[in-house]
C-alpha positions as CSV (number, residue, x, y, z in Angstrom):
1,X,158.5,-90.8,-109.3
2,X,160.5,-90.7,-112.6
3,X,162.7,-94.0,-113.3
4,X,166.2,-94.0,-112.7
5,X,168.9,-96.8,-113.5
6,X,172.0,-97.4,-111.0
7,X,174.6,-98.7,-112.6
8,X,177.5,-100.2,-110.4
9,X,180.9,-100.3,-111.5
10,X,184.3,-100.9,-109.6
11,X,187.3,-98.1,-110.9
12,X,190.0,-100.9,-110.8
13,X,188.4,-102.5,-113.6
14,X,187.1,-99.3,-115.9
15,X,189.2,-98.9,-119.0
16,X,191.6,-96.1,-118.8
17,X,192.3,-92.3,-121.1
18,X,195.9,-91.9,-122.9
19,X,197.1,-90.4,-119.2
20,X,196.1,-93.5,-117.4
21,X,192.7,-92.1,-115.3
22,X,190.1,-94.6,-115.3
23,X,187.3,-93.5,-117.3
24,X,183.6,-93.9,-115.7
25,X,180.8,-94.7,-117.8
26,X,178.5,-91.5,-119.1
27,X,175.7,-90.8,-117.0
28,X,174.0,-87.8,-115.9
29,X,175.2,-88.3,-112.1
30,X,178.0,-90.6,-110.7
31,X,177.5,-90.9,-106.8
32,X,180.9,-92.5,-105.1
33,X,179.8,-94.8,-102.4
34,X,182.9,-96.4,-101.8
35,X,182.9,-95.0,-98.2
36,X,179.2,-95.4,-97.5
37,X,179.1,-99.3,-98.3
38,X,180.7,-102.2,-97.4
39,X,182.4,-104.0,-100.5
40,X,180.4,-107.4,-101.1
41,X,183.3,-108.5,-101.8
42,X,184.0,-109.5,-98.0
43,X,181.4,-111.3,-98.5
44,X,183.6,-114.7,-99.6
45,X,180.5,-116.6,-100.7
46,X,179.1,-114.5,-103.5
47,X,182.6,-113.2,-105.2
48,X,181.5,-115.2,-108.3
49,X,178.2,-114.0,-108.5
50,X,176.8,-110.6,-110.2
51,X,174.8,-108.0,-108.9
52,X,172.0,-109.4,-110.4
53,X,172.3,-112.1,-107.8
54,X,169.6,-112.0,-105.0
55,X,172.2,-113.2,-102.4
56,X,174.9,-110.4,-103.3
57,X,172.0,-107.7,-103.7
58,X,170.9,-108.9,-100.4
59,X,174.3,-108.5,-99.0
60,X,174.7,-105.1,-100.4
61,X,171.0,-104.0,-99.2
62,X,171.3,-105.1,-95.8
63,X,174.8,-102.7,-95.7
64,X,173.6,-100.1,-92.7
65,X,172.8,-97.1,-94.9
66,X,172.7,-98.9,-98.1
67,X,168.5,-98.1,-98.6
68,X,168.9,-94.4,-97.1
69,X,171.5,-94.0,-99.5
70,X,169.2,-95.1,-102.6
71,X,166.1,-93.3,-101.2
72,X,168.5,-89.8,-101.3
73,X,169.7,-91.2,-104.9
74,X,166.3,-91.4,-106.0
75,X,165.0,-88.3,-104.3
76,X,165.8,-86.0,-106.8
77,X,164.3,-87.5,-109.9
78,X,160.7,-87.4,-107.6
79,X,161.3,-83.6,-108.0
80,X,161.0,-81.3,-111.2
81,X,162.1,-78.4,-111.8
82,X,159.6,-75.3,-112.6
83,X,159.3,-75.0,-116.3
84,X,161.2,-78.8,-117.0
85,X,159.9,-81.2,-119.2
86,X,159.6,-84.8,-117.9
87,X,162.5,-85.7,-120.7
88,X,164.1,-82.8,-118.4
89,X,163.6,-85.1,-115.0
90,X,166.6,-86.3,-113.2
91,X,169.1,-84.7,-115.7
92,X,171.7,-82.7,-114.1
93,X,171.0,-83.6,-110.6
């Protein structure tokens, strides 16, 4: 399986174009999960911490879907396409 990096980010606090629409960071696939996953921050006791936290990636991972949903993130990059390089794998998903 090829690597992949998740990065988490929240679109209230993204900085915004001249018309005022949040812009995302650059990446080869943004996956919306804002329906799929409980917000950790519910979760009172870990507000101040970052996701690098054990307790609030504990809170997200134990979210009921929360590993299905990274396995099918993941999924793709375990699959090449015919003729792709490995710099080719998991761009354009």
């Amino acid at each position: 399986m090829h690597p992949i990096r998740l990065i988490s980010f929240g679109y209230l606090h993204l900085p915004a174009d001249p018309d005022g629409r949040p812009v995302p960071p650059t990446a080869d696939r943004i996956e919306d999960v804002r329906d799929r996953l409980r917000d950790p921050a519910t979760a009172r006791d870990i507000l101040d911490l970052d996701g690098l936290n054990p307790r609030v990636q504990n809170v997200v991972l134990n979210t009921p879907g929360a590993r299905e949903l990274l396995d099918n993130l993941a999924e793709p990059t375990s699959r090449q396409a015919p003729g792709a390089s490995q710099s080719d794998a998991g761009r354009s998903l």
